[in-house]
N, C-alpha and C positions, 0 to 999 in steps of 0.2 A: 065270377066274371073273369075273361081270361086276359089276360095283358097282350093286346094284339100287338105293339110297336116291338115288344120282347121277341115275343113268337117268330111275327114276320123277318126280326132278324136271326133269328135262332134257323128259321132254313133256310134263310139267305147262306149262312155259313155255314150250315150241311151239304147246301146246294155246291157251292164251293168246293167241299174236299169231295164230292161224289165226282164234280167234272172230271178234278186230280186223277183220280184213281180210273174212271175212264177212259184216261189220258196213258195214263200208266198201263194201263190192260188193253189198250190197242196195240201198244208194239212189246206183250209179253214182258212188262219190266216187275208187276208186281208178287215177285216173288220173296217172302219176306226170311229177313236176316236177324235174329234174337237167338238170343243163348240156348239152348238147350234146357229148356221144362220152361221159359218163358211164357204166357201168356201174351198172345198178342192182343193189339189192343180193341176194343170193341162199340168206338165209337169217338168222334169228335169233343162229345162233352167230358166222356167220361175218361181219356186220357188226358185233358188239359193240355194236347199238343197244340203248337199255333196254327194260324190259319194256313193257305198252303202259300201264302203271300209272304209270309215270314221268314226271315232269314233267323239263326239261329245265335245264342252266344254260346259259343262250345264248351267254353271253361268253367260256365255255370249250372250245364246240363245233368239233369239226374242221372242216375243208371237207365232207370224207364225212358227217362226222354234224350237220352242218346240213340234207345236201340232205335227207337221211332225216328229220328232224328239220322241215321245211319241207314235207316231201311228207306226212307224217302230219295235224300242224297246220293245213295247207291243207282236206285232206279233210274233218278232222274239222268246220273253224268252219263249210265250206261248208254239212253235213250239218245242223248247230246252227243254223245263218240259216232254214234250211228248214224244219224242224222245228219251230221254233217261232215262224217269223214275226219275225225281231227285225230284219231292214232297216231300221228307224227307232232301232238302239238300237245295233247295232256297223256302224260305217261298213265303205263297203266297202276303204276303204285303212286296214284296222287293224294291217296287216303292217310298217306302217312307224311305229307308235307303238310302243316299247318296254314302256309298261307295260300297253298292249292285249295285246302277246304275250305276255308272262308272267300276266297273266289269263286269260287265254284259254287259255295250256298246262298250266295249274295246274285249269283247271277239266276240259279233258279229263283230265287223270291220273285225277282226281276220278269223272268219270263212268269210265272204262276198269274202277279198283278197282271202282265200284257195281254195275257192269251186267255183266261181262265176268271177277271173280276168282274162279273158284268158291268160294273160301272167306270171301265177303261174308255179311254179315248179310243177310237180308230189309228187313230196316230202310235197305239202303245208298239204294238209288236216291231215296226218300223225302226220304232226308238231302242228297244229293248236288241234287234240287231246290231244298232250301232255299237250298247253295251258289249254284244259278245264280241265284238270286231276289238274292243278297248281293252277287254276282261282276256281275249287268247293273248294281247301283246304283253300284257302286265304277266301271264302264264308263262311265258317263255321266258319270261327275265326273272323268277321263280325258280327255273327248271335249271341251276346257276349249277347242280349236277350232273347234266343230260339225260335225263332219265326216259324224257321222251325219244334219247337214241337209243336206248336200252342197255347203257351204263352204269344204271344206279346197283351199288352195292352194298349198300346200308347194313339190313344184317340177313338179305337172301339176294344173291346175286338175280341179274336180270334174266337170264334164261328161265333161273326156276319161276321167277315169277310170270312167266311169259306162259310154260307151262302148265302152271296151276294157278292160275292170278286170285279165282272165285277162295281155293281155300284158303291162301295167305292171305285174303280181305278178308273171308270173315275170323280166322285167328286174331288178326289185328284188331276188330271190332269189338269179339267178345270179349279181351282181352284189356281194350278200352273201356266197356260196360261195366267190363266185373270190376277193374280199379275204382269207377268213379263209387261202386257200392262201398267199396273198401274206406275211402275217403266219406263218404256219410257215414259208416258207423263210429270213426275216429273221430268227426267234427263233434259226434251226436256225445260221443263218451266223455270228453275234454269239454262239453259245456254242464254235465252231470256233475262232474267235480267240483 
C-alpha cells in the first residue's frame, strides 16, 4: 500500500523545483557552475538541497551544497540584474560581499515562495516587490566600498572584473567549495582522535 499524503507531497516539491528551473531556463540562466569532474546534482531528493523557497546558511553549507547552493544564487541575481536594470545598484562582484549574499538569497527565497509556491497568497509577489524595493536600499548601504561604481579593489581591481566577471566568479566559487571540503575533512580528522 502506498502512503498517498507522503507521495502527494513528494511531488508537490518536485513540482516546485521543476517550476525553478523552468523559471531559470526561460531566460537562459541554467547554466551550471561545479568544480571541475563534479557531478551535478540529479534530483531533489537525492541532493538533499532545500526547497527553492529556502534561503540558505552559508557558514553551514557543505562542499556539495555550496556548489548547488552558488549555481541556483548565481542564476537567480544574474536573471534579477536583468530583469530589472539594477547594474548601477548590485555590483557585479557581490559574490564576495557576505552581506550582499545573504540579501540577495533571502530575497530569492522570498521571490521562489511569491512566484513559484502554489499555496501563495495573490497578494505574494506584490509583497515580495516591496521586499526588493527594502532589500536594493539595505544593498546600497552594503556597497560602503562602491563597488556598484566600479571601484572595488579588493584583490582584482574593477576593470578586470568588468571584463571577465564569469571567470573571477566561478574562481571565487570553486575556491569556496574546495575550502569548505578542506574544512570537513579537518572537522572529520579532529573528532577521530
Amino acid at each position: 500500500m502506498t502512503d498517498l499524503p507522503r507521495l502527494t507531497a513528494d511531488v508537490v516539491e518536485l513540482r516546485e523545483d521543476v517550476d525553478y528551473l523552468l523559471v531559470l531556463l526561460e531566460h537562459n540562466l541554467a547554466g551550471p557552475i561545479l568544480p571541475e569532474g563534479a557531478a551535478p546534482p540529479t534530483g531533489a531528493a537525492a541532493t538533499g538541497r532545500p526547497r527553492p523557497g529556502s534561503a540558505h546558511v552559508w557558514h553551514n553549507l557543505t562542499a556539495g551544497e555550496a556548489a548547488r547552493a552558488w549555481e541556483t544564487l548565481i542564476g537567480w541575481v544574474d536573471w534579477l540584474l536583468g530583469r530589472y536594470s539594477l547594474d548601477d545598484t548590485i555590483p557585479e562582484c557581490w559574490y564576495r560581499h557576505a552581506p550582499m549574499v545573504d540579501e540577495l538569497d533571502a530575497l530569492r527565497a522570498g521571490w521562489s515562495a511569491a512566484y513559484l509556491d502554489p499555496a501563495a497568497q495573490p497578494t505574494e509577489p506584490g509583497l515580495w516587490l516591496d521586499r526588493l524595493q527594502r532589500t536594493l536600499e539595505r544593498l546600497r548601504a552594503w556597497d560602503r566600498y562602491g563597488c556598484a561604481a566600479g571601484t572595488h579593489h579588493e584583490e582584482i581591481g574593477a576593470h578586470a572584473i568588468s571584463v571577465d566577471r564569469d571567470r573571477h566568479r566561478e574562481e571565487y566559487i570553486f575556491a569556496d567549495i574546495n575550502g569548505r571540503r578542506g574544512r570537513v575533512a579537518m572537522q572529520s580528522a579532529s573528532t577521530e582522535t
